[in-house]
N, C-alpha and C positions, 0 to 999 in steps of 0.2 A: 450562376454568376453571369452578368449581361455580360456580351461577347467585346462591345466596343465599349471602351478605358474613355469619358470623354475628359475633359479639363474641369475642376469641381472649382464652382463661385467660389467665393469669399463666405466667411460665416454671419459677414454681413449684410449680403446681399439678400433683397428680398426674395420669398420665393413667391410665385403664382398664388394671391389670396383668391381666388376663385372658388368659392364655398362646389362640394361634392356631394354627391347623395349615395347614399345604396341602396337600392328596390323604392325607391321615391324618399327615401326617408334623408333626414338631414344625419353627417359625417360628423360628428360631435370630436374624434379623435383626430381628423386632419385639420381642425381649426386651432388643436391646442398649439401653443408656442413651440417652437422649433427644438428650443432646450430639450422640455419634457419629453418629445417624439423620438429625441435621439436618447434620452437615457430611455425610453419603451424597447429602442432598436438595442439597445447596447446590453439587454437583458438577454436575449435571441444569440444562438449560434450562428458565426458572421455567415454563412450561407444563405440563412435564412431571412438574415438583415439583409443582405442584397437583394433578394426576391422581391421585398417592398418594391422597390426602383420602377417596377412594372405597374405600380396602384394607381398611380398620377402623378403630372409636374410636379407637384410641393412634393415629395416621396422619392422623385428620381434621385438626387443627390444626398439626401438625409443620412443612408447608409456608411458613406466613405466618412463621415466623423465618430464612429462607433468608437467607443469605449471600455469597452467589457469585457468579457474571456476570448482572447484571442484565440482558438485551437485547431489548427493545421493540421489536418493528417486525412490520407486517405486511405490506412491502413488494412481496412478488410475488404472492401473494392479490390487490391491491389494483389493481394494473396489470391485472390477469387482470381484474378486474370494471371495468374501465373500459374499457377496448380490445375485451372482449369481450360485455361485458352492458351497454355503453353508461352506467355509474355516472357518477354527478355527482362532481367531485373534492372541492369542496366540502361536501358528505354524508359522501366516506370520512375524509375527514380529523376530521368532525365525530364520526364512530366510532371513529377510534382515539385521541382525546384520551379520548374516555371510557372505553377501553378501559383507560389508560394509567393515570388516574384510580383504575380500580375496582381495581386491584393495589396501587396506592403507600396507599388506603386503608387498606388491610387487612394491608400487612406490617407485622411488630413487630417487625421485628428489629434489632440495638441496631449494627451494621459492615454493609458491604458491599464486596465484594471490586472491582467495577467497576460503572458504570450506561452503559448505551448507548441512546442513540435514535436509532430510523432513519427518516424519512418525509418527506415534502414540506412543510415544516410553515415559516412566515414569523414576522412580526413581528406579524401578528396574529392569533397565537395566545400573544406574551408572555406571558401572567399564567399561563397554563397552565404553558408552559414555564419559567417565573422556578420556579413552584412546586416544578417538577420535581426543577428544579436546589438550588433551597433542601432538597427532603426527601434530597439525595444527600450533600449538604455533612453533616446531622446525623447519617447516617450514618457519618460518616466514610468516605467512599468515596477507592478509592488513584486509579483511572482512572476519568475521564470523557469520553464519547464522543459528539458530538452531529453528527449527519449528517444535514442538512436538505436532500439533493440535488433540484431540482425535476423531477417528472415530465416535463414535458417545456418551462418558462422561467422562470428565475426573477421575482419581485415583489422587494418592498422585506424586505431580509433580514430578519433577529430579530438583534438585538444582545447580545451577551452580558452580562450587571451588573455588575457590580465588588460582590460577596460579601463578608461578611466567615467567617471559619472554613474557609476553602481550603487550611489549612497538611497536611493530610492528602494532597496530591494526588500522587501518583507519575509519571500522563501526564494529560494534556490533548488531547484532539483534536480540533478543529473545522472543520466540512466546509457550506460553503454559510450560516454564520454571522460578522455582523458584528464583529471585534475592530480595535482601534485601539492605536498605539502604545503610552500610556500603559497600556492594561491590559495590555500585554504587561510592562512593567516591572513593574506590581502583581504578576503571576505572578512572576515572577524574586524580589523582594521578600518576598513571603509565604506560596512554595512552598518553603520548605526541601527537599522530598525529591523536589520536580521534576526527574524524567530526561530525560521526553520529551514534544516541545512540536512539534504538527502542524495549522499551518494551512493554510487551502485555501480560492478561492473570496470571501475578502475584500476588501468594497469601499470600507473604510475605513481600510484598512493602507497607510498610508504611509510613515512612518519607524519600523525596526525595532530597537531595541536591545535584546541578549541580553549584557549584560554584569555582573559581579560576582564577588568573588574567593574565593566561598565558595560559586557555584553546583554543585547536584549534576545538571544537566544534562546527559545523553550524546546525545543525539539530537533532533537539529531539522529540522524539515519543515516549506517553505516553498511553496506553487504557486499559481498560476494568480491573484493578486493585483493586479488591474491599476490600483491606482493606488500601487503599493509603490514607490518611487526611492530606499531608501538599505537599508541591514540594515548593521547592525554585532556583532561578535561578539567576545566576550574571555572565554572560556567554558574554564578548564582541564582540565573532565571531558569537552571535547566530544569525545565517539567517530564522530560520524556526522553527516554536512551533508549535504541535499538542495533542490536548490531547482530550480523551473522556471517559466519566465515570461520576461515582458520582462530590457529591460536595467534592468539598476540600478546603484549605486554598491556593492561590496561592499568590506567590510572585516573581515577575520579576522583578530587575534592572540593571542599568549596559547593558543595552542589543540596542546599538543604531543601531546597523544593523538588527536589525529583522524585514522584510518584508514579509515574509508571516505567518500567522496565522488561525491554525485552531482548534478550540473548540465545544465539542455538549455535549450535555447534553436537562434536559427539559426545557423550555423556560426562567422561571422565574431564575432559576440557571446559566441559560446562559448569561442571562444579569447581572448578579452579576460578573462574569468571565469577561465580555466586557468593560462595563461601569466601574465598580470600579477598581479591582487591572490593568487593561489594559489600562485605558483611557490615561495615560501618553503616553500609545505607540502607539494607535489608527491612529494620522495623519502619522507616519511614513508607514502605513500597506500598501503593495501594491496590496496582494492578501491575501483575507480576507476568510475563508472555516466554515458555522456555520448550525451544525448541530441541529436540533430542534423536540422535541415533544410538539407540542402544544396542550395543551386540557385546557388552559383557555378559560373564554367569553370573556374576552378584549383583545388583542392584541396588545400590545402598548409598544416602546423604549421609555424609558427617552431620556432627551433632549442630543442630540449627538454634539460631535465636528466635525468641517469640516473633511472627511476624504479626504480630500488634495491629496493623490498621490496613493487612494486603483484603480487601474485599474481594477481587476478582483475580483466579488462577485459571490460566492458558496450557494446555500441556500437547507438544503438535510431537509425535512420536511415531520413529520408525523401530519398528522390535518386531524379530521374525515372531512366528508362534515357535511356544515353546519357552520362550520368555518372559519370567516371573515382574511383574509390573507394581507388585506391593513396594516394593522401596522407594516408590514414589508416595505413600500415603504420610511418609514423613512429612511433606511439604504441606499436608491438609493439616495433617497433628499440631504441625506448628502452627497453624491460622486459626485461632480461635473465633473467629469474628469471619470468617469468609464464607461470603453470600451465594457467589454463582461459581462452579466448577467445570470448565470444556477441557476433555481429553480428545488429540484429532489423531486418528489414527494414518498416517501417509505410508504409500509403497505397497510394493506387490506383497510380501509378506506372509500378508494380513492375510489373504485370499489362497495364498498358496502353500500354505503350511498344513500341518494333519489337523485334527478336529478330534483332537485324543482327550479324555477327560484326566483329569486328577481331583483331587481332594480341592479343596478350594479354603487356603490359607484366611482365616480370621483374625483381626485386629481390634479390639471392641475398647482399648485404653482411653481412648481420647473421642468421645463422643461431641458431635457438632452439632449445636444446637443454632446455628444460626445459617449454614446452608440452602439455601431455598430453590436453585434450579442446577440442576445437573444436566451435560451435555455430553452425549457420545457419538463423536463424529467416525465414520466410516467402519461403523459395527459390524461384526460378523458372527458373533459368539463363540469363538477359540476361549480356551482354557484361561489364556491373559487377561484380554478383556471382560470374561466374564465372573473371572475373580475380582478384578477390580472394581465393576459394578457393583459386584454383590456386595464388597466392602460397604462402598459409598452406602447401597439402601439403609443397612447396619447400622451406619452410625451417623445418618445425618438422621435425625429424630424430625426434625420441623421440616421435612422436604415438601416444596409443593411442585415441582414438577420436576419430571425426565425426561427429557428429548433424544431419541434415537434416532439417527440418522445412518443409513445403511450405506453401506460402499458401493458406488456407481462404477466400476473401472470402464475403459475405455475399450470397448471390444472389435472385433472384426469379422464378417464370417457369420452364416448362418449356424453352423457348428457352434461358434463359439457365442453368440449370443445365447441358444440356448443353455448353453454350462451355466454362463454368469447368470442369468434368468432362475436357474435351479438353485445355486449358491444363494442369490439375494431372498429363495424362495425359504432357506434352510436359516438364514439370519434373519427373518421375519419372525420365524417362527421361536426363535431362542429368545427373542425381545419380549414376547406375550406373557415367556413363560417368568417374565420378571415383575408383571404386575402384583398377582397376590403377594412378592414382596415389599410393596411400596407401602410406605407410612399411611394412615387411615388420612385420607382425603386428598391425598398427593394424584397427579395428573400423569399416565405416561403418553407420550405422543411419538408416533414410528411415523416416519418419512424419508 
C-alpha cells in the first residue's frame, strides 16, 4: 500500500494518455478505457490493486475506485507476531484499525461488490467499526461480512446497529458479533434482496424469527448461540437451513423449496430436530448434513419416512470406540436413491480407544443400488468404523469408489509423532484389507 494518501482526481479527469511500452513492445492494457482497467483492478485482492499505482501515471490513481471484494484482515501475519515475537494484542489491533482506516479514506469509489472484516476486534473498538459499516452501507455493498473470531477468549462482543440504508444487502454474515432478535426482523423487513443470513457466536440471540411472505431469503445459518430457545421460520425461497447448537424450540413452515438441510447437536436432540418438527420436510431433502455426539448404548432412529429424493448423506460423528454405529444405516435404508455417502469421523476417541474385534453385525434388508462413492473421513479401523464400512460394501451393489481418508491428529513431541506415525501406519493397513471387498470394478483410494 503506497505510504503517502495523495488527494484522487475526479473520475473525470483525464489521465496521462501517454502510450507505455514493456521491453519495446506496445502496452495494449494501459491504453484500454479507464472503466475496463478498473473493473480488471476490482477483480484483484485491494492490496494488490494498489500495487498497480507504482506501473505509471494513468495507474497511479485507478486503484482508489475499486469495486470488488473488499477483504480486510491481517490475520495470520498477526498470530505469527504474537506467538512468535511476543506482540501485545492490544497494539496489533491498534494497527490494523488504522490500517483499516487508511484505505476506506482514500477509496472513491461510488458500489462495492462485498466488504469483509476479519480480526479479533470487540465492542471496544465500536465507533471504529460502526464507521466501517456505515462507509459500506453508502456504498451500496451486496454482502457483508464481519468476523470478530477471538484470538484465543472472547470479551464483551460489538453489537451490530440497526442502520438505516441496508435495502442493498444480498448476504449478511456475522461471526463473533452481537445480534438480537428484533434486528433480525429489521433484516427481513428492510433487506428486500436478502438471501443469505449467517449467524454465529451470538450472545444475545434469543428468539429467532425469519418469517415474511415476500422474503427473498435462500439460506440460513444458525450456530453456536447459546442463549438462542426458539427460531421460527416461514420463508418460501428457503433453499438451505443449518443450524448447530443446543436444543431449541424449532419451527419451519411454509418452506417448500428446502433442499438441503443441515443440523448437529447430540444424538438424542438430534432426532427431536429430524423426526419431529422436520419430518414434514424430510422427503423433500436432497442433501441432508447431521452432525452427532453419540455416547448413548443404543443407537437407534425412530421409524423414518421414505427419504425419496435425499441424494447426498453427510454424517460428522463423535463416538468413542466401542460404539455400535449401525443404527445409523437406518438413514441409508431409508434413501433409496442416494448417491454419495461421507461419514466424518471427529475427536480424540477414534484414536484412543482399544482396537478390540467383535463379530461385525450384518444388514443385507435394503440393498442400494444406486450409491456410487463412499467417503470415510478420519478412519482408523476400530470395530465401529469398520462395521460400518463393511455394511456399506455389502449393500451398495453399483459402488464405484471408496475414499479413505485416514486421521491426521495434531501431535507434539518426537515421542509422540512417532505413536500417531505407527497408528496411521495400523489404519493403512486395515483400509487394504477392504479392497478384495469392494464391488467388481469399484475404486478404493487411501489418503
Amino acid at each position: 500500500m503506497p505510504a503517502a494518501m495523495e488527494v484522487q482526481p475526479s473520475h473525470s479527469e483525464s489521465f496521462d494518455q501517454s502510450r507505455e511500452s514493456v521491453h519495446g513492445e506496445e502496452d495494449r492494457i494501459s491504453e484500454l478505457p479507464n472503466e475496463i482497467r478498473v473493473s480488471i483492478l476490482s477483480l484483484l485482492p485491494i492490496k494488490d490493486a494498489a500495487r498497480t499505482s507504482v506501473l505509471s501515471r494513468r495507474w497511479k490513481h485507478l486503484w482508489r475506485y475499486f469495486t470488488g471484494n473488499l477483504y480486510l484482515s491481517t490475520l495470520n501475519s498477526t498470530i505469527w507476531k504474537i506467538v512468535r515475537e511476543m506482540k501485545s494484542l492490544k497494539v496489533e489491533r491498534f494497527h490494523f484499525i488504522g490500517y483499516v482506516n487508511s484505505i476506506l479514506e482514500v477509496l472513491q469509489c461510488s458500489s462495492l461488490d462485498s466488504f469483509r472484516v476479519r480480526f479479533d476486534l470487540n465492542e471496544r473498538s465500536k465507533r471504529y467499526i460502526n464507521s466501517w459499516v456505515e462507509f459500506a452501507m453508502t456504498k451500496r455493498v451486496q454482502r457483508l461480512e464481519l468476523d470478530f473470531t477471538p484470538f484465543f477468549y472472547a470479551k464483551k462482543l460489538y453489537s451490530f446497529p440497526k442502520l438505516p440504508g441496508i435495502d442493498s444487502l444480498k448476504s449478511i454474515t456475522l461471526k463473533y458479533v452481537n445480534v438480537s432478535g428484533e434486528l433480525v426482523e429489521y433484516f427481513m423487513s428492510q433487506c428486500p434482496l436478502l438471501e443469505n443470513l449467517s449467524v454465529a457466536f451470538s450472545e444475545k440471540l434469543v428468539n429467532m424469527r425469519v418469517v415474511g411472505d415476500l422474503l427473498s431469503l435462500k439460506r440460513l445459518n444458525v450456530s453456536n448461540c447459546e442463549e438462542l430457545e426458539r427460531v421460527e421460520i416461514c420463508a418460501i425461497n428457503l433453499v438451505s437451513f443449518r443450524y448447530f447448537g443446543r436444543r431449541i424450540e424449532l419451527h419451519i413452515q411454509n418452506a417448500p423449496n428446502l433442499v438441503d438441510l443441515s443440523i448437529g447437536g447430540r444424538f438424542q436432540e438430534l432426532v427431536e430436530y429430524v423426526v419431529c418438527p422436520l419430518s414434514g420436510y424430510l422427503a423433500q431433502i436432497q442433501i441432508l448434513t447431521l452432525g452427532m455426539n453419540i455416547l448413548e448404548e443404543d443407537l437407534e432412529f425412530p421409524q423414518l419416512p421414505k427419504l425419496t429424493n435425499l441424494r447426498q448423506l453427510k454424517l460428522r460423528v463423535f463416538a468413542p470406540d466401542g460404539k455400535c454405529l449401525l443404527g445409523l444405516t437406518s438413514l441409508i435404508e431409508a434413501s433409496p436413491f442416494l448417491e454419495r455417502f461421507t461419514l466424518r469421523f471427529v475427536g480424540s476417541g477414534q484414536w484412543g480407544g482399544s482396537r478390540r474385534q467383535r463379530m461385525v453385525k450384518k444388514s443385507m434388508n435394503y440393498p442400494n443400488k444406486n450409491l456410487k462413492v463412499v467417503e470415510i473421513v478420519g478412519f482408523v479401523g476400530h470395530a465401529n468404523d469398520m462395521e460400518l464400512v463393511t455394511y456399506l460394501l455389502e449393500s451398495a451393489s453399483m459402488l464405484e469408489k471408496m475414499v479413505v481418508k485416514l486421521s491426521h491428529p495434531f501431535i507434539f513431541g518426537a515421542s509422540s509423532e512417532c505413536m500417531e506415525a505407527e497408528k496411521e501406519e495400523m489404519a493403512r493397513k486395515c483400509s487394504l484389507r477392504l479392497e478384495p471387498k469392494l464391488p467388481l470394478g469399484a475404486k478404493l483410494v487411501i489418503c
